[in-house]
LUMLUMNU-304245 format. One line per field, with one value per residue: x negated, y negated, z negated of N, C-alpha, C, CB in turn; residue number from 1; residue in one letter. Coordinates in steps of 0.001 Angstrom, whole numbers. Glycine has a CB too. Layout:
REM LUMLUMNU-304245
n.px: X ...;
n.py: Y ...;
n.pz: Z ...;
ca.px: X ...;
ca.py: Y ...;
ca.pz: Z ...;
c.px: X ...;
c.py: Y ...;
c.pz: Z ...;
cb.px: X ...;
cb.py: Y ...;
cb.pz: Z ...;
seq: NUM ...;
type: A ...;
END
This chain:
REM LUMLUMNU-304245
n.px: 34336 34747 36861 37349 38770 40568 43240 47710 52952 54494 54041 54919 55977 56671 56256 58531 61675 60244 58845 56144 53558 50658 46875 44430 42819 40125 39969 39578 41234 42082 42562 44742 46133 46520 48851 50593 50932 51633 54188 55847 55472 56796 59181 59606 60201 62298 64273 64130 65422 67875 68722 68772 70424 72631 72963 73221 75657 76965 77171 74968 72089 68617 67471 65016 61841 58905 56607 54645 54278 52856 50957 49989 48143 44694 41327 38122 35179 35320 37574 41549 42775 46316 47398 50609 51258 49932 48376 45817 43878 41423 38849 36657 33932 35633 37830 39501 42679 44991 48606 50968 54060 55087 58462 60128 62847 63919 62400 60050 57647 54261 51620 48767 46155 44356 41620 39867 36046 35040 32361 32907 34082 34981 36936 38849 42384 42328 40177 40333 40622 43733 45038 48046 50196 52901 56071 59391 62177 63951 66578 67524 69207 71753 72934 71489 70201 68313 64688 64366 66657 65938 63831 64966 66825 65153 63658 65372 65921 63750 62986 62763 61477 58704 58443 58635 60056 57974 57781 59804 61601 60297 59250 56239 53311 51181 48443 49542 52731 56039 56295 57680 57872 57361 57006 55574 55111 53279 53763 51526 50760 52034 50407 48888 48708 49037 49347 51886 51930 54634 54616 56331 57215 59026 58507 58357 60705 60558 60704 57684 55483 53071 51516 49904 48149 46704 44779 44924 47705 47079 44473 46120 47131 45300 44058 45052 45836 42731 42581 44178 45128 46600 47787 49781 52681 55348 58807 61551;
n.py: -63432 -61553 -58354 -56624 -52997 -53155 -53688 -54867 -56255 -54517 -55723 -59033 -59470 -60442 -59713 -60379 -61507 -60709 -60409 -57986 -56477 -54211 -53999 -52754 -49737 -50118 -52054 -52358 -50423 -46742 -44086 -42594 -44204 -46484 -45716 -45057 -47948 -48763 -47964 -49263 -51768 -51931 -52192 -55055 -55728 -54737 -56042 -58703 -59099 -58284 -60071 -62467 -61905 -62182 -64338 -65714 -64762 -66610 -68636 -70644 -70423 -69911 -72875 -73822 -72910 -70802 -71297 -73348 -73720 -71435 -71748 -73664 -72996 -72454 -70226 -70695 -69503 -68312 -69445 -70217 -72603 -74495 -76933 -77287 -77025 -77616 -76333 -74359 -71601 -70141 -67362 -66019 -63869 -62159 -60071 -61443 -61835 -61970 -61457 -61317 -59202 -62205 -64012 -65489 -66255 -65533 -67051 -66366 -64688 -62879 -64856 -65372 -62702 -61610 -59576 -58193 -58116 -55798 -54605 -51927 -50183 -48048 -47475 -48024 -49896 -50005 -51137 -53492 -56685 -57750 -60984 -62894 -64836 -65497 -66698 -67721 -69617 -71959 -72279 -70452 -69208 -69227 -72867 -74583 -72440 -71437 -71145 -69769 -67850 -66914 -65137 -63178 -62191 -61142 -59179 -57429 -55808 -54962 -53278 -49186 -45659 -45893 -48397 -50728 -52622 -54733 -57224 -59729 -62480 -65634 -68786 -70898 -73088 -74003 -75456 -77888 -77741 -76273 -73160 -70134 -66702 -63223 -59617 -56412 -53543 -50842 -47398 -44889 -42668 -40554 -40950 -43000 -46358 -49643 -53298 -55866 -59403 -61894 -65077 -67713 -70820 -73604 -75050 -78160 -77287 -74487 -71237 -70407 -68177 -66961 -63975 -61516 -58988 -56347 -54234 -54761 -56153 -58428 -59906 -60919 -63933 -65220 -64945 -65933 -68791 -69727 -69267 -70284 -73763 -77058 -79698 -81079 -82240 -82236 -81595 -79194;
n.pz: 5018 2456 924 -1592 -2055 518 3335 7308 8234 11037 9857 9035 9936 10977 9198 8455 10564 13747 16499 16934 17232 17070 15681 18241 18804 18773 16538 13186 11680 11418 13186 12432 10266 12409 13357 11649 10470 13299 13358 11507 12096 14462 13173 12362 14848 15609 12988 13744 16468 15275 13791 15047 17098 15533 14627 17644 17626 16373 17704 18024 20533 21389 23101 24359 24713 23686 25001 25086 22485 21356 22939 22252 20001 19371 19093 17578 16741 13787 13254 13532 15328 15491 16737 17092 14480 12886 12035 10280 10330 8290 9083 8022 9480 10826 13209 15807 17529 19894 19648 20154 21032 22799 22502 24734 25352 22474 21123 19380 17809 17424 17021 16305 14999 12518 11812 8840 8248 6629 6388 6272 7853 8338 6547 7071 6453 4204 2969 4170 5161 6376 8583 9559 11936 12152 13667 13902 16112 14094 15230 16212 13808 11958 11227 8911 7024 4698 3884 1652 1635 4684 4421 2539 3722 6264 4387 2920 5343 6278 4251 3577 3574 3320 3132 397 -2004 -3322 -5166 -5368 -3943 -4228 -4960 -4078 -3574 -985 231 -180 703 252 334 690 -806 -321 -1720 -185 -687 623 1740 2914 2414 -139 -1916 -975 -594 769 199 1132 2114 2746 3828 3712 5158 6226 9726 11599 13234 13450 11427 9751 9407 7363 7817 4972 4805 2171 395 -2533 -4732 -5864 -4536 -2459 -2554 -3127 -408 674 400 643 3400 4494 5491 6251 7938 9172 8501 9199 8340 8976;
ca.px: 35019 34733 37707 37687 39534 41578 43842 48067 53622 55874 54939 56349 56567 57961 56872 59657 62136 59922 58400 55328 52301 49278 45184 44067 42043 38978 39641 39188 41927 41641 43753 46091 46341 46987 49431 51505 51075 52330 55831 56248 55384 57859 60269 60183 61016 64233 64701 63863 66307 69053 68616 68987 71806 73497 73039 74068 77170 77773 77196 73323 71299 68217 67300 63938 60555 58173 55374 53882 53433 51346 49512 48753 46859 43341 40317 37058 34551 36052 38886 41887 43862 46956 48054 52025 51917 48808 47905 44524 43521 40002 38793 34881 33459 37231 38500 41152 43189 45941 48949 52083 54829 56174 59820 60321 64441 63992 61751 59476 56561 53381 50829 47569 46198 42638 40768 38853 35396 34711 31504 33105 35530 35967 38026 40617 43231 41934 39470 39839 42400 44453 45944 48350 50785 54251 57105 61064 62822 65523 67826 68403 69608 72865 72330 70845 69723 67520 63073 64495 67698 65590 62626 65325 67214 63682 62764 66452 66179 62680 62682 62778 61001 57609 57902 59329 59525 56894 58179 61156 61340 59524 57983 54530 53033 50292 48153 51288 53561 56391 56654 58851 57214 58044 55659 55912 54100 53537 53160 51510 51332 52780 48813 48250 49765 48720 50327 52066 52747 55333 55028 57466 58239 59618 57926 58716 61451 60404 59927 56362 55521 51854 51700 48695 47703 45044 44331 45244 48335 46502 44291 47209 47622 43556 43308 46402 45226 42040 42790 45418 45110 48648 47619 50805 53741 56884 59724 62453;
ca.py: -63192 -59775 -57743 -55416 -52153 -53990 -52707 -54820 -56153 -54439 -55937 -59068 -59912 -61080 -60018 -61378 -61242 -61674 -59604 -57601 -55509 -54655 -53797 -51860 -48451 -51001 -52745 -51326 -49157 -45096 -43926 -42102 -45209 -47503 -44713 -45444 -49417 -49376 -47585 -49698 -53638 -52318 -52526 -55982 -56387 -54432 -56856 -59940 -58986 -57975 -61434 -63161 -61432 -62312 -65559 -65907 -64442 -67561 -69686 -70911 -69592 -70664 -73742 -73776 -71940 -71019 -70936 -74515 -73490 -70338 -72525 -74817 -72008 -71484 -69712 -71409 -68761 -67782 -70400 -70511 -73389 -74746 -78519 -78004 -76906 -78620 -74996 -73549 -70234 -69949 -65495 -65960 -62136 -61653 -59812 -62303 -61099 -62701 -60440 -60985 -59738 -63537 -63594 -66659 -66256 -65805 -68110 -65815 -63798 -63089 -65674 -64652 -61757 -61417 -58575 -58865 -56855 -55857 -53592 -50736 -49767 -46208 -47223 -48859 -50777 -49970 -51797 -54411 -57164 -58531 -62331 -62747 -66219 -65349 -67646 -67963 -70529 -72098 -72408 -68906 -68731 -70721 -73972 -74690 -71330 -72170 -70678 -68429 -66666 -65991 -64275 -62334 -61188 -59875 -58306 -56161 -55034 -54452 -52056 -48321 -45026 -46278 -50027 -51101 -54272 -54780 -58322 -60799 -63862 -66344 -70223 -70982 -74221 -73926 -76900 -78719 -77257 -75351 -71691 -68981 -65263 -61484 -58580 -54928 -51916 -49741 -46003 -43946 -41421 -40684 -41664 -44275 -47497 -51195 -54357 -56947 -60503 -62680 -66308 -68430 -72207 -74431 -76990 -78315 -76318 -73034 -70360 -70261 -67152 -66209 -62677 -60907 -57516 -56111 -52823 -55129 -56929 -59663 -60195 -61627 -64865 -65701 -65120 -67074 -69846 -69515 -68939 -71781 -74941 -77423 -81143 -81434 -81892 -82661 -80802 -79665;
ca.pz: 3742 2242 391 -2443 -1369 1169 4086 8322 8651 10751 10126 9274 9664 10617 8384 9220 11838 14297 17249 16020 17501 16237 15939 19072 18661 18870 15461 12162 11131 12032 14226 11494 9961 13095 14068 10945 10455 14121 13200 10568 12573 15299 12779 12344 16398 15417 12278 14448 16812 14643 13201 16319 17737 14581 14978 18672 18151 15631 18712 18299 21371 21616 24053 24702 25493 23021 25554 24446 20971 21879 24103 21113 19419 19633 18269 17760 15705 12891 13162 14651 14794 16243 16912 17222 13442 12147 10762 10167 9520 8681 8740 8002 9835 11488 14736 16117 18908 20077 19102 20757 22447 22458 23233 25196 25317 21266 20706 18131 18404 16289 17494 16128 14873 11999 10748 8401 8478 4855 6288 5717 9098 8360 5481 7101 5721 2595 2783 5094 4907 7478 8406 11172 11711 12643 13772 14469 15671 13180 16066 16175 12546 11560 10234 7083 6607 3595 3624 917 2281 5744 3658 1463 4684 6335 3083 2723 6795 6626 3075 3976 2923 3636 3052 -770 -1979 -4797 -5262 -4453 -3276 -5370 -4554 -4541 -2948 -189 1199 -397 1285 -314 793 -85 -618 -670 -1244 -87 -895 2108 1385 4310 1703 -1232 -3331 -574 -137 569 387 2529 1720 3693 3424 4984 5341 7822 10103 13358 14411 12829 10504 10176 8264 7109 6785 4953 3989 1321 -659 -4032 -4336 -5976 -3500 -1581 -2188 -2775 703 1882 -219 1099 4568 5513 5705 7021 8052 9854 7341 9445 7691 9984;
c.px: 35163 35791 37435 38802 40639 41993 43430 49493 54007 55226 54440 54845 56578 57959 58149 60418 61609 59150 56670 54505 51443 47959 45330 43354 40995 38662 39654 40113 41358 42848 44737 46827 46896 48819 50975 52204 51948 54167 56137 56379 56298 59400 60469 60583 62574 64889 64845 64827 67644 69493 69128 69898 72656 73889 73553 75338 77396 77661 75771 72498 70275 67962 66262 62774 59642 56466 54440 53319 52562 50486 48520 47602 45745 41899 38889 36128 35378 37602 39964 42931 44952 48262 49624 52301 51248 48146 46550 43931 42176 39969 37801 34856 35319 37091 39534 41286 44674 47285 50191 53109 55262 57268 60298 62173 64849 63244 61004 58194 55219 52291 49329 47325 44408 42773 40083 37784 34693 33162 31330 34626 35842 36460 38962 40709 42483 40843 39289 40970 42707 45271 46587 49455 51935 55154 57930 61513 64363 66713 68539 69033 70912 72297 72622 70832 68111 65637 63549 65938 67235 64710 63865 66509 66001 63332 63994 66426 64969 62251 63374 62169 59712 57189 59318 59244 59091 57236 58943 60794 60821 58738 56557 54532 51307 49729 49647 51942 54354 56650 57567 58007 58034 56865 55798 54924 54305 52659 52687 51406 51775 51336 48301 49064 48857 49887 50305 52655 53194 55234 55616 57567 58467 59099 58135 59845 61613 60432 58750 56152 54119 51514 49915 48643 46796 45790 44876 46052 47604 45121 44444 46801 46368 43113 44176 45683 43814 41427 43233 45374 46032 48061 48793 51925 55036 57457 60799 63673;
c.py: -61706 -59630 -56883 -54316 -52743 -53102 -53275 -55349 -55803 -54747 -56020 -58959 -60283 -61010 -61281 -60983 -62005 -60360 -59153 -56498 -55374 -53921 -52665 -50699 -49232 -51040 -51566 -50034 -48000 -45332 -42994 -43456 -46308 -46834 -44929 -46993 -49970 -48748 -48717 -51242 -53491 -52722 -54057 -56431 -56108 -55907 -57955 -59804 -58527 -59103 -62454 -63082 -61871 -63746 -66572 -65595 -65863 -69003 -70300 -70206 -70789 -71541 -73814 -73131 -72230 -71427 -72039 -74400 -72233 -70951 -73310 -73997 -71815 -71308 -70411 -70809 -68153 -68809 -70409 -71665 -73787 -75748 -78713 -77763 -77710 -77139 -74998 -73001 -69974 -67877 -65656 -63771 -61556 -60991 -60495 -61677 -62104 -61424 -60418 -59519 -61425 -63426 -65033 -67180 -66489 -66734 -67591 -65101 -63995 -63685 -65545 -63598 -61486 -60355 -58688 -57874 -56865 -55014 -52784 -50347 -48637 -45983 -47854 -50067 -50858 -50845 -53079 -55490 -57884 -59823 -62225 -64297 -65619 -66527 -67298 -68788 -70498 -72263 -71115 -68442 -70012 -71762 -73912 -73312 -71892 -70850 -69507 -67035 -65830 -64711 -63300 -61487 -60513 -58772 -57349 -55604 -54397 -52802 -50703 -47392 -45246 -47586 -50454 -52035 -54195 -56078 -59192 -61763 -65031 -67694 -70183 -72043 -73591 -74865 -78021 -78738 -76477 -73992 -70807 -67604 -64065 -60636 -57367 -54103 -51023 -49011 -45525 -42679 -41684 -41589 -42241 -45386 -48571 -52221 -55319 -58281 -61253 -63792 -67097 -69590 -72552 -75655 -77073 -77775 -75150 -72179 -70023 -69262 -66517 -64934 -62294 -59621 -57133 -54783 -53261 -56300 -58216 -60493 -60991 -63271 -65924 -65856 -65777 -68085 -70360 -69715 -70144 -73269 -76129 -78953 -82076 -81581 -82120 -81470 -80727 -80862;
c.pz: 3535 860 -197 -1931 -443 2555 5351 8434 8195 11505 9630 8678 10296 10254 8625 10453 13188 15502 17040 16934 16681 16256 17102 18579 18298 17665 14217 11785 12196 12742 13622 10850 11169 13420 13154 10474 11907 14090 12472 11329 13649 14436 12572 13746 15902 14771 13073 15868 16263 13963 14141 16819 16692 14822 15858 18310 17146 16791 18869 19304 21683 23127 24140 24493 24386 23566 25182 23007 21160 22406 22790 19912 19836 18869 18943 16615 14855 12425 13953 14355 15953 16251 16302 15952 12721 11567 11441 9541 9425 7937 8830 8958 10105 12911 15007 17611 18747 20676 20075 20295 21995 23206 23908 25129 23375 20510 19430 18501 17238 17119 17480 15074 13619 11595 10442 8413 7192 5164 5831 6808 9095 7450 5694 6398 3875 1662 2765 5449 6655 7496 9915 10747 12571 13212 14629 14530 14443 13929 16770 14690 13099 10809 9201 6504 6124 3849 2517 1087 3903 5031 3057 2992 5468 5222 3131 4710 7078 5311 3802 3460 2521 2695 1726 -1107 -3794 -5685 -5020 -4354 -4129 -4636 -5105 -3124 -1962 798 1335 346 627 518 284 -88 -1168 -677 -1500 -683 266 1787 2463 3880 567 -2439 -2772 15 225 171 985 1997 3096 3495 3910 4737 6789 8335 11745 13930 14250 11690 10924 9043 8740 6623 6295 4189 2969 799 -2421 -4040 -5239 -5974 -2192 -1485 -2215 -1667 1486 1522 334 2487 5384 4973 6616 7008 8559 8672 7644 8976 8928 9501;
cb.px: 36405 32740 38394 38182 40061 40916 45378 47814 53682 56991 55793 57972 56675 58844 55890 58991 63459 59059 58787 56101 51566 49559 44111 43428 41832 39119 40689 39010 43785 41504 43277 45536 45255 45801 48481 51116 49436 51444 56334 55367 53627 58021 60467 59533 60575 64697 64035 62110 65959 68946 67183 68355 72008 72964 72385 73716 78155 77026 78245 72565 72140 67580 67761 63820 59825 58452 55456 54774 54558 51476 50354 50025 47036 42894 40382 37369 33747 34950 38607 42317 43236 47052 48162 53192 52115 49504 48897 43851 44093 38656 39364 33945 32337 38379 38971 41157 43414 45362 49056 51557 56563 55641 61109 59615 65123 63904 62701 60481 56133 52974 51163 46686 46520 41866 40406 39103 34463 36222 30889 33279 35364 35283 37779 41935 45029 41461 39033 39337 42649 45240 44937 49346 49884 54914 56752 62037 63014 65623 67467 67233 68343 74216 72531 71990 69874 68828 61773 64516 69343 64693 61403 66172 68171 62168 62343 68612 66569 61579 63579 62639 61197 57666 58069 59208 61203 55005 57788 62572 62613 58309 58487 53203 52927 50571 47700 51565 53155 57346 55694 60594 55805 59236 54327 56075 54624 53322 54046 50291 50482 53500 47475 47270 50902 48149 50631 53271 51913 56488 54409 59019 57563 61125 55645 57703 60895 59647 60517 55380 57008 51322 52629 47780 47247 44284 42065 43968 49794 46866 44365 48851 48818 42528 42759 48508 45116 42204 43644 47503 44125 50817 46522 51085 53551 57392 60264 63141;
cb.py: -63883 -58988 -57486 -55978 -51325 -55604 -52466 -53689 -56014 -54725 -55832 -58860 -60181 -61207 -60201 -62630 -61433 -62953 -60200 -57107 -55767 -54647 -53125 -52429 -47376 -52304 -54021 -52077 -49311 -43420 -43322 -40987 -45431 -47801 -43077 -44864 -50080 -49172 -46089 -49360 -54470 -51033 -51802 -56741 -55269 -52807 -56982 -60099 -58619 -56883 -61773 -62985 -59767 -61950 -65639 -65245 -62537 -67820 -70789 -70612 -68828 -70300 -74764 -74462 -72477 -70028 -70704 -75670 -73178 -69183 -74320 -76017 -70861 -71851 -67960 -72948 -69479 -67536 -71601 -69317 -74693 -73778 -78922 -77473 -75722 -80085 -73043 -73817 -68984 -71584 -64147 -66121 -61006 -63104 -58481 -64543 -58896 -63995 -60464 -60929 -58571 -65044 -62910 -66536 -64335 -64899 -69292 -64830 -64389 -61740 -66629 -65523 -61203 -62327 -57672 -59501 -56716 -54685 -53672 -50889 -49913 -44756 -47455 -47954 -50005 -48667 -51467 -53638 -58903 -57759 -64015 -60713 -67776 -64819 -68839 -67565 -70997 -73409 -73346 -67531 -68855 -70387 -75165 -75699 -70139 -71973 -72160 -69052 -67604 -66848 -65286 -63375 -61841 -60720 -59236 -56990 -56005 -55962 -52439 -48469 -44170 -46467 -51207 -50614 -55818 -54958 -58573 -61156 -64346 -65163 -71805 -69045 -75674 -73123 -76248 -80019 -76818 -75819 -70985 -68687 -65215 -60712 -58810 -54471 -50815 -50221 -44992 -44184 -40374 -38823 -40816 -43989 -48028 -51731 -54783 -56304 -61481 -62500 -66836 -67972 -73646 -74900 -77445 -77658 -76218 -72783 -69223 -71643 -65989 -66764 -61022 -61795 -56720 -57569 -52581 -55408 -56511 -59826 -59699 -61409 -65081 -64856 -63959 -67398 -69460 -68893 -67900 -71464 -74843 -77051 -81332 -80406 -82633 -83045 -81460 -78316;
cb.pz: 3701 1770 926 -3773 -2288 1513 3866 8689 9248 9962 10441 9791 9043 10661 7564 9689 11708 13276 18481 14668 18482 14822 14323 19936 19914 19440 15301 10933 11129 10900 15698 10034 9327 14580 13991 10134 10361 15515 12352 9296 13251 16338 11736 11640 18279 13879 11239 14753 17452 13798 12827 17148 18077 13217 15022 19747 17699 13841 18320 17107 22726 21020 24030 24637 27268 22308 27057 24426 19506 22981 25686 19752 19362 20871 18274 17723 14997 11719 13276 15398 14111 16483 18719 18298 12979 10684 10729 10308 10129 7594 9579 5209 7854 11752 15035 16155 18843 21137 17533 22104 22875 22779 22028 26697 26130 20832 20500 17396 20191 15367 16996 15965 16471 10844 10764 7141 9824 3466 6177 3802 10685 8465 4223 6297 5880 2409 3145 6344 3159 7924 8051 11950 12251 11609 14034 14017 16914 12201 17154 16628 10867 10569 10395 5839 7830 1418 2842 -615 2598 6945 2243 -379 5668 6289 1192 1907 8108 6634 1281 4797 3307 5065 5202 -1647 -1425 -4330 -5162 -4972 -2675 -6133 -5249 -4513 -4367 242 3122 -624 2125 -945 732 983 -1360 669 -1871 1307 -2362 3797 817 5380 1504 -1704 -4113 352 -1338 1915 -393 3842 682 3839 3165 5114 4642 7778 9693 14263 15583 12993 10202 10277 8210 6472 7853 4469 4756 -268 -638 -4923 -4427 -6756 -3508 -2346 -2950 -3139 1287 1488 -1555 764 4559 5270 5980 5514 8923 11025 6114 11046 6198 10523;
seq: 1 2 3 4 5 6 7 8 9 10 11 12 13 14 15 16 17 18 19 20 21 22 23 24 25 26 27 28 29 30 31 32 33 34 35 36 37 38 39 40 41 42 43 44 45 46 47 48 49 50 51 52 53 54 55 56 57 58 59 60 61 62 63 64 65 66 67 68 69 70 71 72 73 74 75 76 77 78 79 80 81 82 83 84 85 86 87 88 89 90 91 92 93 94 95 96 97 98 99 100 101 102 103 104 105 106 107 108 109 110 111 112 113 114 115 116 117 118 119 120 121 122 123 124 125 126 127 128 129 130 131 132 133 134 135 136 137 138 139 140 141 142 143 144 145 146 147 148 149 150 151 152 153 154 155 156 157 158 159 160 161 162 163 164 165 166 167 168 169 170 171 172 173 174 175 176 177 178 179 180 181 182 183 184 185 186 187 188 189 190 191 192 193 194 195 196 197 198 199 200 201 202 203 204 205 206 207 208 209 210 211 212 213 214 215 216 217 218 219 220 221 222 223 224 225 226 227 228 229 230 231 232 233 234 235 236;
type: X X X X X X X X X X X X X X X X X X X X X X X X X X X X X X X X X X X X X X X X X X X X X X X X X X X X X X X X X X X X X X X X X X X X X X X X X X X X X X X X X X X X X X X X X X X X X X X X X X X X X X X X X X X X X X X X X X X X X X X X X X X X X X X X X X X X X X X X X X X X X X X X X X X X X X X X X X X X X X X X X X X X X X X X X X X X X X X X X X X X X X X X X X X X X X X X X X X X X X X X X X X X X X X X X X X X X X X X X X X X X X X X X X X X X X X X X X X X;
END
């Protein structure tokens, strides 16, 4: 799949509050560019722990180990899919990497990791879009913390000088599924930005949050749409 000027989080997403690395020296971005996308995706560890801790103190800690749902991920060509959600991300001409940190005590972590290769790597982000699959458990939030009050607390902890929010929180359906979305603008200079969409619902147990990047925010949601595919439909 090839991108018109396309670009990477947090971040985050956690998009999202959610623990966040990202592309090695290897993959496409430059190394001014990785240099800045990676300030920006540690911030959602902060967020994703500031979230969490909040949460504990209301008495919710989580109870069990994310390590089974990482396990249930895996890449097969340009596919990666993974059982415990029913998801599947197809990245035709992708770099998948498997992204981590996973926080086993928080039960979060960014799971997989695409770049896309627009045949054109010495333009970056700008070029070149990015998909990554996030998730938090809901048992680190208080209950009945609703798909659109998590997204709208990520989106106010994650905005900063850099990272603005281009868009609020807004539904949109995906492989019938309802989602919730947010979408940033991330400056690295003042006459260059991209953008970041968050998509978030809940299945199994989680916030499952599809983040993706591009060079044109509408771009975005062609390649979510595109991209994901949900066979699984238990609601928590």
């Amino acid at each position: 799949m090839r991108s018109a000027r396309t670009p990477a989080g947090a971040g985050w997403l956690v998009i999202t509050p959610v623990c966040n690395s990202y592309v090695e020296r290897t993959s496409i971005p430059t190394r001014g560019v990785l240099k800045t996308m990676n300030q920006a995706l540690k911030n959602l560890l902060v967020v994703g722990m500031a979230l969490w801790l909040s949460s504990a103190a209301q008495g919710q800690a989580p109870k069990s180990d994310i390590s089974s749902v990482a396990a249930a991920g895996k890449v097969n060509g340009d596919v990666y899919q993974n059982s415990y959600f029913g998801i599947t991300l197809s990245a035709p001409k992708a770099h998948w990497s498997v992204r981590g940190p996973i926080s086993v005590q928080q039960r979060q972590g960014r799971l997989i990791h695409a770049v896309y290769d627009s045949g054109r790597p010495e333009r970056g982000p700008e070029e070149n879009c990015t998909l990554a699959l996030l998730v938090d458990s809901l048992e680190s939030f208080p209950k009945g913390t609703s798909t659109e009050l998590y997204v709208r607390r990520v989106r106010h902890r994650l905005e900063g000088d850099n990272l603005k929010t281009y868009r609020e929180e807004f539904p949109l359906t995906v492989s019938g599924i309802p989602f919730t979305g947010t979408v940033f603008r991330f400056f690295e200079r003042p006459d260059f930005g991209y953008y970041r969409g968050l998509y978030s619902t809940a299945l199994n147990g989680y916030f499952v949050t599809i983040e993706v990047q591009c060079g044109r925010e509408e771009n975005l949601q062609k390649l979510l749409s595109s991209a994901l595919s949900i066979t699984s439909k238990q609601r928590p």
